[in-house]
Each structure stands twice: as structure tokens, then as C-alpha cells.
C-alpha positions as CSV (number, residue, x, y, z in Angstrom):
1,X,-24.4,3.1,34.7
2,X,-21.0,2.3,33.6
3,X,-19.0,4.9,30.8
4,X,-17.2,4.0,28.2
5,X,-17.7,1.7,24.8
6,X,-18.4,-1.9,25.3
7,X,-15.5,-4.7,25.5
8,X,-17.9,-6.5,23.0
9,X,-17.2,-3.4,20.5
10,X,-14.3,-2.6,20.9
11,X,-12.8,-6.2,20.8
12,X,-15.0,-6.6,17.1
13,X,-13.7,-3.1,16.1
14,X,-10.1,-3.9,16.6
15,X,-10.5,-7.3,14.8
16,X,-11.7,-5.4,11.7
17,X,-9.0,-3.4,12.0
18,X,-6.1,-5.7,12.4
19,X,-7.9,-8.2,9.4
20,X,-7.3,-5.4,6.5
21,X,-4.4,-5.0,5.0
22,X,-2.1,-1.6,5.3
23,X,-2.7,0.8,2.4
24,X,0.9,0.3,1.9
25,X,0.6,-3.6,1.9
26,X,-1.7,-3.4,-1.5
27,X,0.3,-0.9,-3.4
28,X,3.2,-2.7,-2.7
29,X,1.9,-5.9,-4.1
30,X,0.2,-4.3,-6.8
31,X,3.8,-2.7,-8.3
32,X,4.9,-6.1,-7.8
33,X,2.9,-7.7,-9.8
34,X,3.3,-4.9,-12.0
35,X,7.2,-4.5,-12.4
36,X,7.3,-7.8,-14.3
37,X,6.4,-6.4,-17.3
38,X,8.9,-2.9,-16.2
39,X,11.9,-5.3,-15.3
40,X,14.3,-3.8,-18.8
41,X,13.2,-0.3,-17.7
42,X,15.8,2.1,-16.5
43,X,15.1,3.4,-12.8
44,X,14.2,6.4,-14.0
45,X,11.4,4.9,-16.2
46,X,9.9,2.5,-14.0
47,X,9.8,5.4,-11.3
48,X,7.5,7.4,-13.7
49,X,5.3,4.4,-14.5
50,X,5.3,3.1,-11.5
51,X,3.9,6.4,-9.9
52,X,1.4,7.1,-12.6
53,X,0.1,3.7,-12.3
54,X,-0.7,3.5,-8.6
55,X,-1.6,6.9,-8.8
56,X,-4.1,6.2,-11.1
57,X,-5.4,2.5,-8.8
58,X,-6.3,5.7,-6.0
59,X,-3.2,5.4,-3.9
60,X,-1.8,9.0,-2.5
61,X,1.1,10.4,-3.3
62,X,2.6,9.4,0.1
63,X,1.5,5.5,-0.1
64,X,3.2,5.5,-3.4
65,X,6.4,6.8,-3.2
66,X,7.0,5.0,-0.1
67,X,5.8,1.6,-2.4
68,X,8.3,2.7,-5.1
69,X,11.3,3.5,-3.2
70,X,10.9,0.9,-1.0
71,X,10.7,-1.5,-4.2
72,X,13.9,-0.4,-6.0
73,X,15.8,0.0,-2.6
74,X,15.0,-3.8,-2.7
75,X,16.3,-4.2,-6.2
């Protein structure tokens, strides 16, 4: 009897894994597509509705001010 999980498994699992996009990868490319329509805003501004709308897309708080201050560190 051998232990362990099956390289069969674990080789699909990490597959899976590596095939999906970062949390951060989506919210970042949905304020993106976003900040467009916020490029007049003061920083200030967009940081409000930026937060409020990946906030409201189901991203935590963490995801999204990393997305937003990553984004305007850009400029």
C-alpha cells in the first residue's frame, strides 16, 4: 500500500490551480476597464469610486486597495 495522494491528482489539481487567474489579476483589469470613464477625476475621487465599485463586484478590502494603489502608483 503506498501513502500519499496520487501524481495523477495532484498533477490535475495544480493545473486547475495555475489556469485561474489571481484575485488580484481580475480586480485589476476590472478598474481598468473601469478608470476610462474616471480619467478627469481627482485621485481622491477615483480612490472612492474605485473602492466602492470593486467592493461592490465581491473583491475584499485587501484585493482592492492593493488593485487601486497599485493602479494610480502606475499613473
Amino acid at each position: 500500500m503506498q501513502k500519499g495522494i496520487d501524481r495523477e491528482i495532484v498533477e490535475s489539481i495544480m493545473y486547475q490551480v495555475l489556469s485561474i487567474k489571481s484575485e488580484e489579476e481580475v480586480a485589476k483589469e476590472a478598474l481598468e476597464k473601469k478608470a476610462r470613464a474616471w480619467k478627469s477625476l481627482e485621485p481622491l475621487e477615483f480612490r472612492k469610486k474605485a473602492y466602492g465599485y470593486l467592493q461592490r463586484k465581491g473583491f475584499e478590502f485587501e484585493i482592492v486597495k492593493k488593485a487601486v494603489d497599485n493602479f494610480l502608483k502606475k499613473g
